[in-house]
N, C-alpha and C positions, 0 to 999 in steps of 0.2 A: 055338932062334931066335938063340942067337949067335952064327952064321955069316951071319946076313941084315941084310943096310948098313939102318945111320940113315937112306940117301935111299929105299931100299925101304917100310920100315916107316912112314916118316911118308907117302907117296905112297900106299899102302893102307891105312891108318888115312885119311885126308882120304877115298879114293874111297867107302870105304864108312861113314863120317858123312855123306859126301853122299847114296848110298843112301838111309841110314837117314832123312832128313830128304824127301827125293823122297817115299819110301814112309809116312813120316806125313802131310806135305802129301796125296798120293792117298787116303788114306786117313780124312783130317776131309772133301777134297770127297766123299767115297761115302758118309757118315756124315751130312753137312748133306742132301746128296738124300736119302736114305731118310727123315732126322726130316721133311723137307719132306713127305714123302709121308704119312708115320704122319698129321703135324696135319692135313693134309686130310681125311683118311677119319675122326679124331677130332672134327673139327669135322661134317661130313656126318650122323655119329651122333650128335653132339649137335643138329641140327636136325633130324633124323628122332623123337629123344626129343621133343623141344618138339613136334613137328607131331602127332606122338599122342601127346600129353599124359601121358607117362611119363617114370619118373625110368632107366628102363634098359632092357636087352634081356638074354634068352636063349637063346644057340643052342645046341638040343643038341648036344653032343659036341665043341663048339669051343671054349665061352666064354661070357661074360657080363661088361654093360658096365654103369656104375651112376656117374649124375652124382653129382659130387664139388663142393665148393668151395676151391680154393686163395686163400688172401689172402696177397697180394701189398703188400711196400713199400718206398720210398722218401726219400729225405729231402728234404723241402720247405725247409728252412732247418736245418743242420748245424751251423751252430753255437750256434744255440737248443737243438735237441735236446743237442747233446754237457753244453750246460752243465745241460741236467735230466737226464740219465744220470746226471754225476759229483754234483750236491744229493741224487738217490735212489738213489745207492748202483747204479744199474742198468745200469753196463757190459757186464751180460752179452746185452744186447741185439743189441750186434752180433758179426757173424763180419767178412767181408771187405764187407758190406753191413749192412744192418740187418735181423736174427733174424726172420721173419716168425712163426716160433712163440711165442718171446718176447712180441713185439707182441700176439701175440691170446692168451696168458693175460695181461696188464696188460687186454686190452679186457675180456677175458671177466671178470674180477677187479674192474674199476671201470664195471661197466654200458657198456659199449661205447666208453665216454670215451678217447681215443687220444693220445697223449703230444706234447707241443709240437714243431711241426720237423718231422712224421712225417707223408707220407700215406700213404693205405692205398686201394687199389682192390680189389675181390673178382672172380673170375671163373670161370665155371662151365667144369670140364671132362669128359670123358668117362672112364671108370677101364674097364680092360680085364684081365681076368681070363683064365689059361687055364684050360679045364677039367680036370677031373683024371679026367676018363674016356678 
């Protein structure tokens, strides 16, 4: 490569960072459609769970689906909460948000009681398994 010009190399290095950026762009829209499609059909199978009154399904040789509960949260007032983090010691509560696992050993630990600052919403989802036949 050094016989190939400074105006060369930096003009192919730009075309193809542009590429690379085109083709990540293409590539999160082909990713938001499919998740958009997945939570549709996860939400359809959680009201076909609900409507017969089961907590999942079985289909031979495909899979198997089994309601879940994720709890989910956020901060209601942050600087409440940061200042009882740092009185109990419990920094470790957040990552780039607030630790939703965290949160529910403190609930599950103090009878369901949830920490100043902190809401918390629960929502039921669908768990989808492949089969291994």
């Amino acid at each position: 490569m050094t016989d190939v010009t400074v105006d060369r190399l930096v003009a192919t290095y730009i075309k193809i960072r542009d590429a690379r950026a085109a083709a990540s762009s293409e590539h999160k829209k082909r990713d938001a459609a499919l998740k958009e499609q997945l939570d549709l059909i996860n939400n359809a199978l959680l009201a076909k769970a609900h409507e017969a009154g089961v907590t999942g399904f079985k289909v031979a040789g495909v899979g198997t689906t089994y309601i879940d509960v994720e709890l989910r949260c956020s901060g209601a007032d942050w600087g409440v909460f940061y200042n009882w983090m740092k009185e109990n010691d419990a920094l470790d509560m957040l990552e780039r948000r607030i630790k939703s696992t965290e949160i529910k050993k403190y609930m599950d630990e103090h009878e369901g009681a949830i920490p100043p600052g902190v809401n918390t919403f629960s929502q039921q989802i669908m768990k989808i398994r492949k089969s291994s036949v």
